[in-house]
C-alpha positions in Angstrom: -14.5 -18.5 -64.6 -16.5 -16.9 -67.3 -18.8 -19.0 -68.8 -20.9 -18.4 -71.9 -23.7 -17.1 -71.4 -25.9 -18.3 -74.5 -27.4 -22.0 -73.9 -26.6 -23.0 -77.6 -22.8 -21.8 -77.9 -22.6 -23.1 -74.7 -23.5 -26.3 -75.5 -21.1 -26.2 -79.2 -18.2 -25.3 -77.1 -18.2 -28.0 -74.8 -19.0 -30.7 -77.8 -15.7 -28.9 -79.4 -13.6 -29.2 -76.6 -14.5 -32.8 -76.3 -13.9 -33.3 -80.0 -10.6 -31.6 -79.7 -9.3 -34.0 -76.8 -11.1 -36.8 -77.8 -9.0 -36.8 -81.4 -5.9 -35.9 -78.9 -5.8 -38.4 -76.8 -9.0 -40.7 -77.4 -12.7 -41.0 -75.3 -11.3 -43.1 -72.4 -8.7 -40.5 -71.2 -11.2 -37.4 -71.6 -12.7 -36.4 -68.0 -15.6 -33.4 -67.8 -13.0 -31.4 -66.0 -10.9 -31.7 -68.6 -13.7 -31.2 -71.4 -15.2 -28.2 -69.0 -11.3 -26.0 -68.8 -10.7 -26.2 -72.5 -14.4 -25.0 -73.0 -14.2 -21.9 -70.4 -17.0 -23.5 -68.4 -17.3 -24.9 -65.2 -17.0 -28.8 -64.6 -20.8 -28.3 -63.3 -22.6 -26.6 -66.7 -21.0 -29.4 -68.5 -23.1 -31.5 -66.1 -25.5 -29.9 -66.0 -25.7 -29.8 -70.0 -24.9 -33.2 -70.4 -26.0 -35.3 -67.2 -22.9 -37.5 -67.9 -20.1 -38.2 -70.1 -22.7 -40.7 -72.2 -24.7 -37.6 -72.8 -21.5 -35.8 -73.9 -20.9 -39.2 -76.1 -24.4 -39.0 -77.8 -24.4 -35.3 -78.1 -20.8 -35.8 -79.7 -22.2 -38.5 -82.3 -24.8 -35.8 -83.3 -22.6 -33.3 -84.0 -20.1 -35.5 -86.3 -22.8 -36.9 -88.3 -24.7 -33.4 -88.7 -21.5 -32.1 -89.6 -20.6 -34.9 -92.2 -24.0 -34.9 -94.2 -24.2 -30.6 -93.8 -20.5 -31.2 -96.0 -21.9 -33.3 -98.5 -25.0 -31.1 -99.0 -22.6 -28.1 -99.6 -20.9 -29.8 -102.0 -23.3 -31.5 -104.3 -25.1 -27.3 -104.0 -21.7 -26.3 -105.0 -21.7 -28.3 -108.2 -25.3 -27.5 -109.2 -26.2 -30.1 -112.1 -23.1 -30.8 -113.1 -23.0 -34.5 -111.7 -19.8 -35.8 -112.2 -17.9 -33.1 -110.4 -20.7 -33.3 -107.7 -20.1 -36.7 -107.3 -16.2 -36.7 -107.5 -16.2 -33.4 -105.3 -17.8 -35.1 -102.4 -16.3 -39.0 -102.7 -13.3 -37.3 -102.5 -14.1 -34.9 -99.3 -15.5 -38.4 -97.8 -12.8 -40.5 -98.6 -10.4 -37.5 -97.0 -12.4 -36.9 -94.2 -12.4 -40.5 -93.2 -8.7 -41.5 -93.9 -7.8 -38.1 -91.6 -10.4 -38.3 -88.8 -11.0 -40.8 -86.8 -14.3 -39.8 -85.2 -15.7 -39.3 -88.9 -14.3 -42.7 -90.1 -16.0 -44.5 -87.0 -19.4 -42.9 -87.9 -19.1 -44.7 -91.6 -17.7 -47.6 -90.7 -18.5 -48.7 -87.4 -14.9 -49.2 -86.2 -14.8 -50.9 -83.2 -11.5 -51.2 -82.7 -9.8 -50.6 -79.1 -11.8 -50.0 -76.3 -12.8 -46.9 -76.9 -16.6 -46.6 -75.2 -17.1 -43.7 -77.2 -17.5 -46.0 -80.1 -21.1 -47.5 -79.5 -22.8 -43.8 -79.8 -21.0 -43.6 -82.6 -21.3 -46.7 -84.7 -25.4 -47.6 -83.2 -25.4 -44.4 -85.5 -24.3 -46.0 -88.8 -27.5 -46.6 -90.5 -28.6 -43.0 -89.5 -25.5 -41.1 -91.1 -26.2 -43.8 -94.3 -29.8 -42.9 -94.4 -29.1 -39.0 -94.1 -26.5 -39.1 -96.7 -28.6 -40.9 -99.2 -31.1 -38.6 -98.4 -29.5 -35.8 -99.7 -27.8 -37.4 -102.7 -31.7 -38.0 -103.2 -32.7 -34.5 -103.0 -30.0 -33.5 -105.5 -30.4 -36.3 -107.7 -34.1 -34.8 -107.6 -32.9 -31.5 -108.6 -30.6 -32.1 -111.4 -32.3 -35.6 -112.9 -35.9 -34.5 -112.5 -36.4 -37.0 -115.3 -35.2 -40.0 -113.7 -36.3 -43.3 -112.7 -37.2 -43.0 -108.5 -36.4 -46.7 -108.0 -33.3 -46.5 -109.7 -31.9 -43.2 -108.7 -32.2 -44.5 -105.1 -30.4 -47.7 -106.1 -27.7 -45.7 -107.7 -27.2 -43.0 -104.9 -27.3 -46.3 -102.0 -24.8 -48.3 -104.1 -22.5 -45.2 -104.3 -23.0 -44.6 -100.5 -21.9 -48.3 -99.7 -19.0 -48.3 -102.1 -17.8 -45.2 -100.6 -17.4 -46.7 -97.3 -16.3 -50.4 -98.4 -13.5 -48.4 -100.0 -12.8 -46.2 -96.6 -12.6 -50.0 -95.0 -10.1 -51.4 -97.4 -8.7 -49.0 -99.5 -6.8 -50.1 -102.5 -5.6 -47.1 -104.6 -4.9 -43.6 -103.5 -7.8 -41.5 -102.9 -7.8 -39.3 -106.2 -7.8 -42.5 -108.5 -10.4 -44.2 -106.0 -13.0 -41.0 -106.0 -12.4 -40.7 -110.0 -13.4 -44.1 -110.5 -16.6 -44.0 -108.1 -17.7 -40.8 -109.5 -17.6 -42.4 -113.2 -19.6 -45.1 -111.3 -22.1 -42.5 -110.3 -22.6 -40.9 -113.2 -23.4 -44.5 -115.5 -25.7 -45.3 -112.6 -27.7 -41.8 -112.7 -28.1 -41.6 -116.1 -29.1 -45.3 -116.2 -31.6 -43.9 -113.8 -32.5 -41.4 -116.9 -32.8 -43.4 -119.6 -34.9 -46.3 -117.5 -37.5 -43.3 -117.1 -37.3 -42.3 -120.8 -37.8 -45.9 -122.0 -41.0 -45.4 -119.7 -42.0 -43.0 -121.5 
């Protein structure tokens, strides 16, 4: 069998694999075998990358909440300092993301449904993935408000965050009419943030 050579592409393509057949068929019917075929490795170097399938599970939880706060940092770039369509551009990716994949809705909500054991490396994870997406709503609030109250830019951008996922929880509109509304929420609660500072002043 010919196996990657690299240790780092090694390593992404067996988190893929398990990704792929994990959103398949769910975490308690993947097996390494499985995981080590549909990455073109041996059952062995998954093993031996891994120890075990809760090393898989961890390094799985990594990767999904890497991957959904590298997204939101691409998007708020994307928009530069125009902060409504920042804001609307990435609720709406989140809100999207979350309705259509199930690994990335378990990072932000802690859904413990089932008995999927993945779950727990998932959701022990929640405050991280909250903290690292505030963080960089943070740094580009930073950017684009340089002006702005700290204290209540951060209350802003964690109100925002929570909102987000309370509405990935319960949803009660569709997903265009929820983002416009949270990013018109945004933008009051950043420029509140502006004018607290200029009062300061």
């Amino acid at each position: 069998m010919g196996e990657v050579r690299d240790g780092t592409r090694t390593r992404d393509s067996i988190v893929e694999a398990a990704r792929t057949l994990t959103v398949a068929t769910g975490w308690d019917s993947v097996r390494m075998g499985a995981v080590a075929s549909a990455a073109g490795v041996s059952r062995q170097t998954v093993y031996n990358e891994f120890g075990s399938k809760a090393g898989l599970a961890e390094a799985l939880a990594r990767r999904e909440i890497d991957r959904f706060v590298g997204d939101v940092r691409a998007l708020l770039r994307t928009h530069g300092d125009d902060v409504r369509a920042a804001a609307h551009a990435t609720i709406t990716h989140t809100l999207t993301e979350a309705a259509d994949d199930p690994l990335i809705k378990a990072v932000l909500t802690s859904d413990q449904g089932g008995s999927d054991e993945l779950l727990p490396y998932l959701t022990t994870r929640q405050e991280l993935v909250l903290t690292e997406a505030t963080e960089a709503l943070l740094e580009w609030a930073d950017t684009v408000l340089p002006g702005a109250d700290r204290a209540a830019v951060t209350f802003a951008t964690d109100s925002v965050v929570r909102l987000v996922i309370s509405h990935i929880i319960l949803p009660n509109a569709p997903v265009e009419q929820t983002a416009a509304a949270l990013a018109d929420l945004a933008v009051y609660l950043l420029l509140h943030a502006v004018t607290l500072r200029s009062y300061a002043d």
